[in-house]
TITORFI-557576 format. One line per 2 residues: number of its first residue (from 1); their letters; for each residue x, y, z of C-alpha. Coordinates in pm, whole numbers. Layout:
N
NUM) a) X/Y/Z  ...
//
This chain:
760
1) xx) 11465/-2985/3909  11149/-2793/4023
3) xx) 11201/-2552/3798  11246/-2778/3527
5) xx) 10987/-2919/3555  10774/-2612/3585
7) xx) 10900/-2485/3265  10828/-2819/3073
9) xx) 10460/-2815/3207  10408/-2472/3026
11) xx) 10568/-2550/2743  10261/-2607/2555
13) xx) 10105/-2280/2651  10380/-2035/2610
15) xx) 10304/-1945/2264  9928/-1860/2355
17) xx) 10128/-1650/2639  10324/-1499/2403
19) xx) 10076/-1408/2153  9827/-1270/2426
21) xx) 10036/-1019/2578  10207/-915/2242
23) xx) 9797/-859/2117  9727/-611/2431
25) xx) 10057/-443/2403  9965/-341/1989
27) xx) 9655/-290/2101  9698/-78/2345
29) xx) 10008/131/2169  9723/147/1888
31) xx) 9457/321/2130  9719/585/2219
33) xx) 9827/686/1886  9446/697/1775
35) xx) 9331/920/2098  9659/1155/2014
37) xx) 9592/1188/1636  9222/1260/1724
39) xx) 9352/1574/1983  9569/1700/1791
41) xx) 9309/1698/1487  9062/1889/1713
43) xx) 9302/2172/1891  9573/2179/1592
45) xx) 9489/2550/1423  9546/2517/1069
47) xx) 9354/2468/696  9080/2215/693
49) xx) 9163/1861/554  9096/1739/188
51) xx) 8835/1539/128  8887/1213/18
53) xx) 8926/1099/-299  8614/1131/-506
55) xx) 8429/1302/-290  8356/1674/-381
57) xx) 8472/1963/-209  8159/2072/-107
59) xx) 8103/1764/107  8402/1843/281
61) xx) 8304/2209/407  7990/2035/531
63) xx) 7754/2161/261  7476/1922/74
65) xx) 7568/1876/-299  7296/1772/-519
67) xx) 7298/1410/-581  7524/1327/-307
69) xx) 7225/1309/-26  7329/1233/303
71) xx) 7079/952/432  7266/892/748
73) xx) 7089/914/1098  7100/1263/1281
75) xx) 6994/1308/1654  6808/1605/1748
77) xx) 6926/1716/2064  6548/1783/2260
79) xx) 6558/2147/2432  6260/2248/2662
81) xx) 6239/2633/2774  6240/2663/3107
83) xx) 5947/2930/3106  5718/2781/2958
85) xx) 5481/2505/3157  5528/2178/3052
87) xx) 5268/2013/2867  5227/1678/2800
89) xx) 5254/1592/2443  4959/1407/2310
91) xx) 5127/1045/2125  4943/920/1814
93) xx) 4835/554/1809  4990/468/1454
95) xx) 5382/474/1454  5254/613/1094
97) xx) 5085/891/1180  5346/1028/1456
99) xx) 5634/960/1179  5455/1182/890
101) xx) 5438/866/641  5206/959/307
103) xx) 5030/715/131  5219/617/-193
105) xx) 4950/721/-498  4673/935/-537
107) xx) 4450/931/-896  4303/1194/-1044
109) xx) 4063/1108/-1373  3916/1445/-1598
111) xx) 3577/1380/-1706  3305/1606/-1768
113) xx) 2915/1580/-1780  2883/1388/-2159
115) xx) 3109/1113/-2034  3034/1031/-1670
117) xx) 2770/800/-1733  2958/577/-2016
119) xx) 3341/678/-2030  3399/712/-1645
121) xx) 3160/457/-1511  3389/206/-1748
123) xx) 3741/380/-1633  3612/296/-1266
125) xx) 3490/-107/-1326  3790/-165/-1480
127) xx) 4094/43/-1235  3912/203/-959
129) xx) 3945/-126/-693  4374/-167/-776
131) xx) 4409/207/-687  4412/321/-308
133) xx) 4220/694/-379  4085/798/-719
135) xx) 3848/1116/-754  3704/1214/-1034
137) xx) 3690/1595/-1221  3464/1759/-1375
139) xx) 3287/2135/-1485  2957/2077/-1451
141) xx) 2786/1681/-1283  2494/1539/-1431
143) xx) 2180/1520/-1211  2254/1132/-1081
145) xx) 2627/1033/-974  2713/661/-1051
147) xx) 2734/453/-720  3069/418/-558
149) xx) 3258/732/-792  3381/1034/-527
151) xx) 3272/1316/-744  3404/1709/-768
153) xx) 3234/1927/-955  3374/2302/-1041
155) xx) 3083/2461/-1171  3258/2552/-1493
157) xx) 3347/2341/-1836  3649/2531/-1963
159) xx) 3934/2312/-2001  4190/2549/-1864
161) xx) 3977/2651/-1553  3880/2243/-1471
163) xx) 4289/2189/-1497  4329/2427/-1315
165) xx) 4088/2426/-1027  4145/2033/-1006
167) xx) 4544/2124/-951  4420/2373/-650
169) xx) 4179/2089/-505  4462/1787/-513
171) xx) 4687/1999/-308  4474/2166/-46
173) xx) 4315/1789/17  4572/1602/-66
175) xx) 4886/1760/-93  4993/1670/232
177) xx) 4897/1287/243  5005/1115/-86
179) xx) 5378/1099/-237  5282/1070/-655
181) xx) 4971/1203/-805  4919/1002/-1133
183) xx) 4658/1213/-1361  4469/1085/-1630
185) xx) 4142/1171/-1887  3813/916/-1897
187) xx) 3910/823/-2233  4248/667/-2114
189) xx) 4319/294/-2036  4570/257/-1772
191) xx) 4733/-23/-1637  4704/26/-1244
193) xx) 4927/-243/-1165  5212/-116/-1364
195) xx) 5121/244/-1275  5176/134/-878
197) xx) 5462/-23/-986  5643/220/-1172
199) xx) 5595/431/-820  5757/210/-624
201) xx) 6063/194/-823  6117/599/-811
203) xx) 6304/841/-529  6054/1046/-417
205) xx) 6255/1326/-304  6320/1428/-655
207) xx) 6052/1614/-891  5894/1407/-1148
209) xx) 5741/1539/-1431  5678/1152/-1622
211) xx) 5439/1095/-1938  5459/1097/-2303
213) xx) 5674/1387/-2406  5545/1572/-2670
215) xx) 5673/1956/-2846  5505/2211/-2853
217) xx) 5390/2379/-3157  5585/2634/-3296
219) xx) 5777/2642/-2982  6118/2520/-2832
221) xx) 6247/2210/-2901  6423/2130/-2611
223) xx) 6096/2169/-2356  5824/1925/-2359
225) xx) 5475/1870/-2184  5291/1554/-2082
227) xx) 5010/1462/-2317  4705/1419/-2093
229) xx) 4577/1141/-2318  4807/888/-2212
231) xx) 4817/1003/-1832  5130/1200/-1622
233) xx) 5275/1157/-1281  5365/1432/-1057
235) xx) 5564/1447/-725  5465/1568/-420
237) xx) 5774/1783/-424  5698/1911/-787
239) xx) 5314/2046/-708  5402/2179/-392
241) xx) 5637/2382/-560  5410/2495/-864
243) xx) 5096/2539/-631  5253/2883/-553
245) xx) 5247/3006/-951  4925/2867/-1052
247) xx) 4753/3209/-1043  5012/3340/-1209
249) xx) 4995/3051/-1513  4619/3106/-1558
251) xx) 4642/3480/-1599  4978/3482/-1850
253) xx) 4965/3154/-1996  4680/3115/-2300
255) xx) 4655/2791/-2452  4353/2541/-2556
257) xx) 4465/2226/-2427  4469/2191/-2049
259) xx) 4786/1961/-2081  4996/2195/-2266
261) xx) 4859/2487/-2044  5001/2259/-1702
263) xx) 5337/2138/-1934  5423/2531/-1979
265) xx) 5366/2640/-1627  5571/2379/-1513
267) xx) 5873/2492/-1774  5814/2836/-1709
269) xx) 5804/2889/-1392  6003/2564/-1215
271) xx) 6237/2501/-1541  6114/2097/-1546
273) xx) 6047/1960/-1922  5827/1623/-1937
275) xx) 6020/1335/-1975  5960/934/-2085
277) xx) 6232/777/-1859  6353/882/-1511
279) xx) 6607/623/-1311  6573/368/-1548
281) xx) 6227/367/-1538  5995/353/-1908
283) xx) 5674/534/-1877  5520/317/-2222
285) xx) 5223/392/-2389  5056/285/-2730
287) xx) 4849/517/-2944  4506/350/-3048
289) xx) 4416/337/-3411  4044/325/-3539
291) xx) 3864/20/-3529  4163/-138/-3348
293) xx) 4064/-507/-3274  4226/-537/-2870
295) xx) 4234/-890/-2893  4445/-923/-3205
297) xx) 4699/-683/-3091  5023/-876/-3039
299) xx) 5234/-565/-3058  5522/-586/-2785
301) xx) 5495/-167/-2790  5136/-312/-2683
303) xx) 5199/-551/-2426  5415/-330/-2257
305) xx) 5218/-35/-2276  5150/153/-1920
307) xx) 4841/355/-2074  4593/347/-2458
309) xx) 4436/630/-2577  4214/679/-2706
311) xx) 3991/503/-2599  3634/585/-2800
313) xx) 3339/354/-2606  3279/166/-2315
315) xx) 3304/-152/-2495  3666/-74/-2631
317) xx) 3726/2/-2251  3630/-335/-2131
319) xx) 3786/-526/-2450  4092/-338/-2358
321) xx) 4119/-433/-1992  4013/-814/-2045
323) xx) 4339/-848/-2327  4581/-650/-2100
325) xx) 4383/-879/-1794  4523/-1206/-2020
327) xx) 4854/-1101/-2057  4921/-1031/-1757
329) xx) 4795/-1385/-1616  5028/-1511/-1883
331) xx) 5317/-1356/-1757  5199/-1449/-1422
333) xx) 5184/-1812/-1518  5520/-1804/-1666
335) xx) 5674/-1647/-1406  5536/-1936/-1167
337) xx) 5699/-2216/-1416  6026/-2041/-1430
339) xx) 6031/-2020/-1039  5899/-2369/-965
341) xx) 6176/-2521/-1207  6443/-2321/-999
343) xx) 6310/-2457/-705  6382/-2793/-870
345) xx) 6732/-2767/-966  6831/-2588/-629
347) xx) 6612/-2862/-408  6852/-3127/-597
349) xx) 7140/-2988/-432  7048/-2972/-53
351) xx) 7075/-3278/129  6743/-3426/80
353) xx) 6768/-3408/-290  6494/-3424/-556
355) xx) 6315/-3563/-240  6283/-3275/-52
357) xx) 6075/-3107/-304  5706/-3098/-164
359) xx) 5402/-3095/-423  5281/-2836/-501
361) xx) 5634/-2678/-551  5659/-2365/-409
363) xx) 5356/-2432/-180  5451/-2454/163
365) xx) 5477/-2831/305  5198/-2947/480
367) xx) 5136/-2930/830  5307/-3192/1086
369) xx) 5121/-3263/1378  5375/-3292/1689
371) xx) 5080/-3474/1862  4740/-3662/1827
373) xx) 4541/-3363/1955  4698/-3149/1644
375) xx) 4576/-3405/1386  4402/-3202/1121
377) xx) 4114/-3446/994  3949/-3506/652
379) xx) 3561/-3419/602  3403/-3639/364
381) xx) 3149/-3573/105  2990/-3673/-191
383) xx) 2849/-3457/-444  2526/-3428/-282
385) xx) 2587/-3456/92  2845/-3358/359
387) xx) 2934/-3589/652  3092/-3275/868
389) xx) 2832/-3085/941  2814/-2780/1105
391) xx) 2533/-2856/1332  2760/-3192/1462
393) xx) 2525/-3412/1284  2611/-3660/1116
395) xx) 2495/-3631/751  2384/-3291/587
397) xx) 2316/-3166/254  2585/-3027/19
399) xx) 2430/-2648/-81  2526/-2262/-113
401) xx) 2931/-2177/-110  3023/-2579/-11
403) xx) 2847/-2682/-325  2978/-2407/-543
405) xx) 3341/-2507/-423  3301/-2896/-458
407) xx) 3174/-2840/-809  3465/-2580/-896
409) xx) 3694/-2845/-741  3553/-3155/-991
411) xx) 3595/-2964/-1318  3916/-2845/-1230
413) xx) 4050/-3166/-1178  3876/-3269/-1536
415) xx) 4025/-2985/-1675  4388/-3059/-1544
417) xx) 4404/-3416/-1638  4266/-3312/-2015
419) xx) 4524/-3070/-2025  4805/-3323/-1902
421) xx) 4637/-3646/-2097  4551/-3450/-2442
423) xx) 4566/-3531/-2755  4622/-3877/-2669
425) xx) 4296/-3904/-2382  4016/-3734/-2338
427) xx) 3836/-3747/-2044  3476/-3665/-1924
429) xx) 3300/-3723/-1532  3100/-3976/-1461
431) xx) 3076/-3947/-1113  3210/-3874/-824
433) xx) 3321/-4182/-592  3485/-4037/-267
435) xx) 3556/-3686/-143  3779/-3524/79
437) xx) 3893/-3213/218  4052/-3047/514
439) xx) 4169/-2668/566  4590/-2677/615
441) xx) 4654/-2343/807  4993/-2367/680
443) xx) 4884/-2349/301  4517/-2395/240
445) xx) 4244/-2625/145  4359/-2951/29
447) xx) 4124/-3174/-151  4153/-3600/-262
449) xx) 3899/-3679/-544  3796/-4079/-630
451) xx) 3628/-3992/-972  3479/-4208/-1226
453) xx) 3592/-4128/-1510  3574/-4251/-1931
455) xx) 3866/-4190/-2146  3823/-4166/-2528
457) xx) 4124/-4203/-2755  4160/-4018/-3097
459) xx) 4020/-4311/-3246  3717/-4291/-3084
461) xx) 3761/-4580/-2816  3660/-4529/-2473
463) xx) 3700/-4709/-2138  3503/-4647/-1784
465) xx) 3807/-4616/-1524  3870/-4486/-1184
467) xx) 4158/-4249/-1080  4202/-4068/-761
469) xx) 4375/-3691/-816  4479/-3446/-542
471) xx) 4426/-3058/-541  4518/-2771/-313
473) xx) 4361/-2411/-341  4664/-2218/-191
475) xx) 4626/-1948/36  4677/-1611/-196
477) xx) 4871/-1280/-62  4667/-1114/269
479) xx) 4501/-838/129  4457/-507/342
481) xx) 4078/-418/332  4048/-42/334
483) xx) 3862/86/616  3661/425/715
485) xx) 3886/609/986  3758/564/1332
487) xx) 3905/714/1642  3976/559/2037
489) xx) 3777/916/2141  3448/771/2129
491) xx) 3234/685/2458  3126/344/2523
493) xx) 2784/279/2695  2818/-91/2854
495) xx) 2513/-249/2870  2501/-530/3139
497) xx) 2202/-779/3177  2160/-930/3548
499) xx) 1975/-1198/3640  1898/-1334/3981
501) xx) 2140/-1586/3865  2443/-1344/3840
503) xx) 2436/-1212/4210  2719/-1327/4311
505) xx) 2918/-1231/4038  2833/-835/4061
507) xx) 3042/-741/4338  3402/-835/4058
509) xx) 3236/-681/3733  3184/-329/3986
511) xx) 3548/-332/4127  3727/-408/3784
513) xx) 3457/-160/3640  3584/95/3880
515) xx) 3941/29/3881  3996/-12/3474
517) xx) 3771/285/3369  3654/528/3639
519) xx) 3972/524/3822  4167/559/3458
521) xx) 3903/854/3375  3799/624/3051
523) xx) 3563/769/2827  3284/493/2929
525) xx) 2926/465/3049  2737/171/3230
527) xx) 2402/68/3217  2248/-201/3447
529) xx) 1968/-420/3349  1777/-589/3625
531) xx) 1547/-831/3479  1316/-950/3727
533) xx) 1112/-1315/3737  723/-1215/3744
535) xx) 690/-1388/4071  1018/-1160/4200
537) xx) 855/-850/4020  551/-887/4269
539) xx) 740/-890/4600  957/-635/4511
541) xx) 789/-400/4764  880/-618/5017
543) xx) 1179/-806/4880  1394/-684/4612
545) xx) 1673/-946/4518  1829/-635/4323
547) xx) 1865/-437/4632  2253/-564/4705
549) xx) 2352/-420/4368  2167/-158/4412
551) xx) 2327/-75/4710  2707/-163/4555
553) xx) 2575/119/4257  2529/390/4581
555) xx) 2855/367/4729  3012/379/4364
557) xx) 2830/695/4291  2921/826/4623
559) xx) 3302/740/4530  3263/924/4209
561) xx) 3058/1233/4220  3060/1275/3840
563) xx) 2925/936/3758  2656/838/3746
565) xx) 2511/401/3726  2167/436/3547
567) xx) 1916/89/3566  1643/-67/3400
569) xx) 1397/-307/3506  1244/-541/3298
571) xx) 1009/-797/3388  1036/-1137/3221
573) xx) 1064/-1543/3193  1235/-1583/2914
575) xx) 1516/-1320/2920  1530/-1250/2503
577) xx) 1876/-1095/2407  1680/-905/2137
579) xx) 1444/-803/2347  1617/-618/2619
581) xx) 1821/-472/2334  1493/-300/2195
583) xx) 1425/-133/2573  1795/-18/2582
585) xx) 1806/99/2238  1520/304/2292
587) xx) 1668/499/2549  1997/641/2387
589) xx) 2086/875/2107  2108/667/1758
591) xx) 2506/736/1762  2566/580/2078
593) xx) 2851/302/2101  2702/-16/2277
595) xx) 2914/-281/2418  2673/-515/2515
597) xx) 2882/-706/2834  2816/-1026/3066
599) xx) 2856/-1063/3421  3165/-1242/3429
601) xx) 3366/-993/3169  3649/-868/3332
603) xx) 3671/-467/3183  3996/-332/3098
605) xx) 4120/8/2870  4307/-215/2597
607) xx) 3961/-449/2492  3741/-88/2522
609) xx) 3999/43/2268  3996/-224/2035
611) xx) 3607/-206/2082  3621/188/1952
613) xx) 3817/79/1706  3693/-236/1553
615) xx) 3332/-95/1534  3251/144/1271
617) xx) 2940/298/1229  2695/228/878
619) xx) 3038/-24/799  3143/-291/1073
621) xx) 3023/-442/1404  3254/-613/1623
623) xx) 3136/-976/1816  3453/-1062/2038
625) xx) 3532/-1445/2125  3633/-1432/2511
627) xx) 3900/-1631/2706  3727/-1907/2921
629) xx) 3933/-2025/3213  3883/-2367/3280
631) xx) 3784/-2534/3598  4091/-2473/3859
633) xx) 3954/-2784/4031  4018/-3007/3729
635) xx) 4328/-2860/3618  4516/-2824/3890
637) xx) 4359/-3075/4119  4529/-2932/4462
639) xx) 4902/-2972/4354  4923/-2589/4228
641) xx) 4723/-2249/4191  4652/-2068/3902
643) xx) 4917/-1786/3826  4797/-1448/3781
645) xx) 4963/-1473/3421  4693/-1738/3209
647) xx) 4898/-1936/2992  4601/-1937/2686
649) xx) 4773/-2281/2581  4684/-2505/2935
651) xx) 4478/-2245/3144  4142/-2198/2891
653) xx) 4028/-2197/2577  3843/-1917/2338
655) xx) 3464/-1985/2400  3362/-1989/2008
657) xx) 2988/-2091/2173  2923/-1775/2307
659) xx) 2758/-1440/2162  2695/-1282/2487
661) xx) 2969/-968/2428  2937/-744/2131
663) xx) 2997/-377/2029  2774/-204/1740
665) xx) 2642/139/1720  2254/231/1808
667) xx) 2189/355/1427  2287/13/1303
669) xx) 2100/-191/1545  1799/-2/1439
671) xx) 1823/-32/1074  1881/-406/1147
673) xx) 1586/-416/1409  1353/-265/1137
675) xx) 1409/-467/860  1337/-779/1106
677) xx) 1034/-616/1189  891/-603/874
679) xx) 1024/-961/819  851/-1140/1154
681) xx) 560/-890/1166  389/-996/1471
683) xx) 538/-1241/1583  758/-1185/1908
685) xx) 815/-1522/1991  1080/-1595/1700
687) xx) 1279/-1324/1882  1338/-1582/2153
689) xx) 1535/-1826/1945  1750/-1518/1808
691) xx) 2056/-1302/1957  2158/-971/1888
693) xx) 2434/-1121/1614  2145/-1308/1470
695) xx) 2006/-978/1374  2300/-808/1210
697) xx) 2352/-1139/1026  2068/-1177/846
699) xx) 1918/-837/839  2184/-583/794
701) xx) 2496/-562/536  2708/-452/750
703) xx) 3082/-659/775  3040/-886/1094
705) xx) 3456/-921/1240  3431/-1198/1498
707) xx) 3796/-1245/1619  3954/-1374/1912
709) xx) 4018/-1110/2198  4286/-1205/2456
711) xx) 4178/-902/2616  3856/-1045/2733
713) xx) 3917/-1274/3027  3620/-1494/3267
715) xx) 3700/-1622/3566  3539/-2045/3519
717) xx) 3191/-2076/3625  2909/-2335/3557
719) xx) 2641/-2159/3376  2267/-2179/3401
721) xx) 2158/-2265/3072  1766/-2158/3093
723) xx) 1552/-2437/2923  1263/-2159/2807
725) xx) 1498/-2038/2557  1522/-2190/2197
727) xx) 1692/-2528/2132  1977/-2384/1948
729) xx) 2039/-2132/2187  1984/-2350/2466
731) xx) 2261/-2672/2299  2540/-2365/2257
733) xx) 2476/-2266/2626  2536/-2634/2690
735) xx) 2803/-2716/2487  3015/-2366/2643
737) xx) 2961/-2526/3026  3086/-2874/2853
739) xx) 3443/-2696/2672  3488/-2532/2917
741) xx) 3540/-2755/3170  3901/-2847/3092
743) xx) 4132/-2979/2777  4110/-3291/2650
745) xx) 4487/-3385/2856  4358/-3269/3141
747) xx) 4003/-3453/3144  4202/-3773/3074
749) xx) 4438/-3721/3351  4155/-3675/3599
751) xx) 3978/-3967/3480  4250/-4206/3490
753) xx) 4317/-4082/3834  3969/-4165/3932
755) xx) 3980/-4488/3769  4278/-4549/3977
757) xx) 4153/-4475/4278  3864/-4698/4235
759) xx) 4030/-4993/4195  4261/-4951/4472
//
């Protein structure tokens, strides 16, 4: 009976039982036979076995066949001689760099000495900003370049020598760096946004020969050259393997044009012909006829063309670009209506149907605030005042970029409704009612217009109405500015003001001074600035509040025998930023690398590296926003203690208020300081309402990047905001103390805790 029951309990489970041990026995009898087939395969003696079925015999005896590239992932065993010392291998900072990557296109435009003023200047308004790095050619330059055109001049105007010089140039300087080299004459129109394109869709381990094909006279039919009119593209692989014959081209190779001269070198000597299409890819190009009329060319040989020639004027150059310019916003706008009506027909078939699809479709949705503090709010305006104002006033007037965009805005929104309403309506502003506007981070500005409006039918009839119309200005695609290479080898000079204020804050900036830089052997200075109250300056014989720090500088020095803490003392009331910028300026070479620092900055390697890197000289200066820590007392209020990980979210908050940090070069503050000199003349007292960002702002051209830097952490402290400065700077001081105090959760937490407590 016991057992009976035993067996009719596991009933149910005995086929998972069964199935479970028959898996693992197969399984297992599976392993063996594998491991045995795989011994015998390796310590069998006997002929190798056949490849399988379409793959070539080659592949099998471990050989590369052409066409049949093996792109799977090797691993190169490391080896280190014993012998030799070790030495430690320096890393690149860019994954890019250490990898080898080249940039994808280089250009390369002939000109000569007639044309650079007319023919170039156009080919470089109309291409020069789509293409990454484009140089231009030529025998002989004319006495004055044309601003922003990176000119090489040979010396000589023979057509042959200038081909061939300019192929010698592009692969000492370049050869190395780019993948395709797209050449092209001053009298050619290219498209540079199908040229980048048609890069992008060929293997660059191949050599590419790719223009317009064209015989040569009286010579074989079946080899071709690249007529230079209409523009070529070479590999990388191709010119390193001619760069070897060139010589031998320009001494046995006589011909007139320099295209056909390059077109037979590359037959003779590498056995490559030109060709039109490579990989499915149509190099197109349309032959100008005189007194062709651009915008009445409706061709589709035309619209598809990837270069024109020729190309006789400047004029033609510019008609030319402004009718390619149109069809390709055309296609672009097309392109948008066929995807927006997909988006339609799929969104009908989710579960949310037609009403999941969000206006405008194919922008993202707006943003969704998962609490009150995340509400994005509207600014009002009108169209000649704004009620946001940057100031925090209440009421300001509407004027420079604000203006411009408000006015864009209206007579888009005229424009659209015409364009929806027309033939039947047409409609003309009368005024605007209402305005608003707020910045979506998720998709861009969003606008809600009340206009006043009067509608006129066909038949002449018109009406005064009101209508109220939405807009967004989408965000477009990121665009990578290019930037002059800096390097994280540069020394830093820090430049730290002290007041008698700051005391007690010395001792911390020394010790994480001394641990983050001098300990790390970081290629960084520091500078101390004592600046002294005239009624402190007079006792100093007998009292000097500086002596403490002075005394911390000693010990450091002693510490560190090669460093050495240099200070200047400045006596003053009103403790200018500008000013003590013009003593320290004064005192270093013109290429020195300030970071100008406050007491409570906590240094570290990774901030000093983005400081080297973020400041370029004659280009960029770098104004970082620090982390502020809020008050511990208010946050925490006793129950816990601040972790030695700061979560940026509850712990602080960026302190957009302050200016105090910033890194620029000497040379640039100079030019900046100059130009304000001749601005203010005499008078020194403006420089006490202004700060050193003040001056690259409004009297330099340099970029100004002001960006968050989580790298730049201050411990919370109440500032002393000194009255004697100027209002403005004196309401920011204020307002930094205020923010930084604590969130908006955690001010309301500790005042409904006090209100609590006083009424029990």
């Amino acid at each position: 009976m016991r057992l009976g029951a035993v067996l009719s309990a596991l009933r149910p489970a005995l086929p998972l039982l069964l199935g479970l041990s028959l898996g693992c026995s197969l399984s297992l009898l599976r392993a063996s036979w594998s491991h045995g087939a795989a011994e015998e395969r390796c310590l069998a003696p006997g002929p190798p076995a056949l490849p399988a079925r379409g793959a070539p015999a080659e592949a099998a005896e471990g050989r590369q066949v052409p066409g049949h590239e093996d792109f799977r992932p090797r691993i190169v065993p490391y080896y280190r001689d014993p012998n030799k010392p070790y030495k430690k291998v320096l890393r690149t900072r860019y994954i890019q760099t250490e990898l080898g990557f080249h940039e994808r296109l280089f250009v390369a435009v002939l000109t000569s000495k007639a044309t650079l003023n007319t023919l170039a200047v156009a080919v470089n308004k109309t291409v020069a900003h789509h293409f990454p790095r484009l140089l231009y050619f030529t025998g002989l330059r004319s006495a004055k370049v044309p601003h922003g055109m990176v000119l090489v001049a040979h010396g000589d105007e023979r057509p042959i020598w200038l081909m061939y010089e300019t192929m010698n140039y592009i692969h000492q300087h370049f050869g190395s760096d780019y993948d395709w080299f797209y050449i092209m004459q001053d009298d050619t129109y290219a498209q540079a946004e199908q040229v980048k394109a048609l890069v992008t869709h060929l293997s660059i381990n191949q050599d590419v020969y790719l223009g317009r094909a064209e015989e040569f006279i009286g010579g074989d039919e079946q080899a071709r050259y690249c007529h230079g009119g209409f523009g070529y593209l070479l590999s990388r692989s191709l010119l390193l393997k001619l760069h070897p014959h060139l010589d031998s081209c320009r001494n046995e190779i006589l011909s007139v044009r320099p295209d056909e001269w390059l077109g037979r070198c590359i037959i003779d000597f590498l056995g490559i012909s030109c060709v039109s299409q490579l990989q499915g890819q149509h190099y197109h190009t349309y032959e100008l006829a005189k007194n062709t009329e651009p915008e009445k060319e409706e061709e589709e040989e035309f619209q598809a063309a990837l270069a024109v020639h020729p190309v006789s004027d400047m004029t033609l150059m510019y008609r030319l670009h402004k009718q390619f310019s149109r069809i390709q916003l055309d296609r672009v706008y097309q392109e948008i209506q066929d995807l927006q009506m997909q988006i339609r027909n799929l969104t009908a078939l989710t579960p949310a149907g037609e009403a999941g699809v969000t206006w405008p479709v194919g922008i993202n949705a707006p943003f969704l605030p998962k609490s009150r503090f995340e509400v994005i709010s509207w600014d009002y305006f009108t169209e000649q005042h704004l009620f946001s104002c940057p100031d925090g006033s209440p009421k300001c007037e509407l004027s420079g970029a604000s203006k411009a965009d408000v006015s864009e805005i209206i007579e888009s929104a005229v424009e659209q409704l015409n364009r929806l309403y027309q033939p039947l309506l047409r409609f003309s502003k009368r005024q605007l009612l209402n305005g608003y506007r707020r910045f979506d981070p998720t998709r861009g500005m969003e606008y809600t217009l009340d206009l006043l409006l009067e509608a006129a039918t066909q038949k002449g009839h018109s009406r005064v109405l009101a209508k109220r119309v939405s807009l967004v200005r989408p965000l477009s695609k990121v665009e990578i500015i290019p930037m002059p290479y800096v390097t994280e080898a540069t020394r830093v000079q820090l430049v730290l003001p002290l007041t008698v204020q700051d005391l007690d804050f010395v001792a911390n900036f020394l010790d994480m001074f001394a641990m983050n830089t001098l300990d790390t052997h970081d290629n960084a200075l520091l500078t101390l600035l004592f600046i002294y109250h005239p009624y402190d300056a007079q006792r100093v014989s007998q009292v000097d509040v500086f002596a403490g720090v002075k005394a911390m500088v000693g010990e450091l020095e002693k510490r560190y025998a090669e460093v050495k803490i240099p200070w200047i003392s400045v006596k003053t009331e009103v403790p200018s930023q500008v000013k003590l910028m013009d003593i320290v300026s004064k005192k270093h070479p013109v290429d020195t690398l300030f970071f100008l620092a406050s007491v409570w900055t906590e240094i570290n390697m990774e901030f000093l590296n983005r400081c080297r890197m973020n400041t370029i000289s004659n280009w960029q200066v770098f104004f970082p926003v620090h982390f502020q820590e809020f008050n511990p007392a208010l946050v925490y209020r006793g129950e816990q203690t601040a972790s030695s990980n700061t979560d940026f979210l509850r712990d602080g908050h960026f302190d957009r208020h302050s200016f105090a940090e910033a890194c620029f070069y000497n040379s640039d503050y100079m030019t900046a300081r100059t130009k304000l000199a001749a601005d203010i003349l005499d008078r020194d007292e403006v420089l006490e309402s202004m700060e050193v960002f003040d001056v690259f702002l409004h009297y330099s051209g340099l970029h100004l990047f002001r960006a968050v830097e989580p790298g730049l952490v201050q411990k919370y402290t109440l500032r002393s905001c000194n009255p004697r400065l100027s209002e403005e700077l004196y309401h920011r001081c204020v307002l930094s103390n205020l923010e930084g105090l604590a969130s908006r959760s955690h001010l309301a937490m500790a005042l409904f805790e006090q209100e609590q407590a006083n009424s029990t």
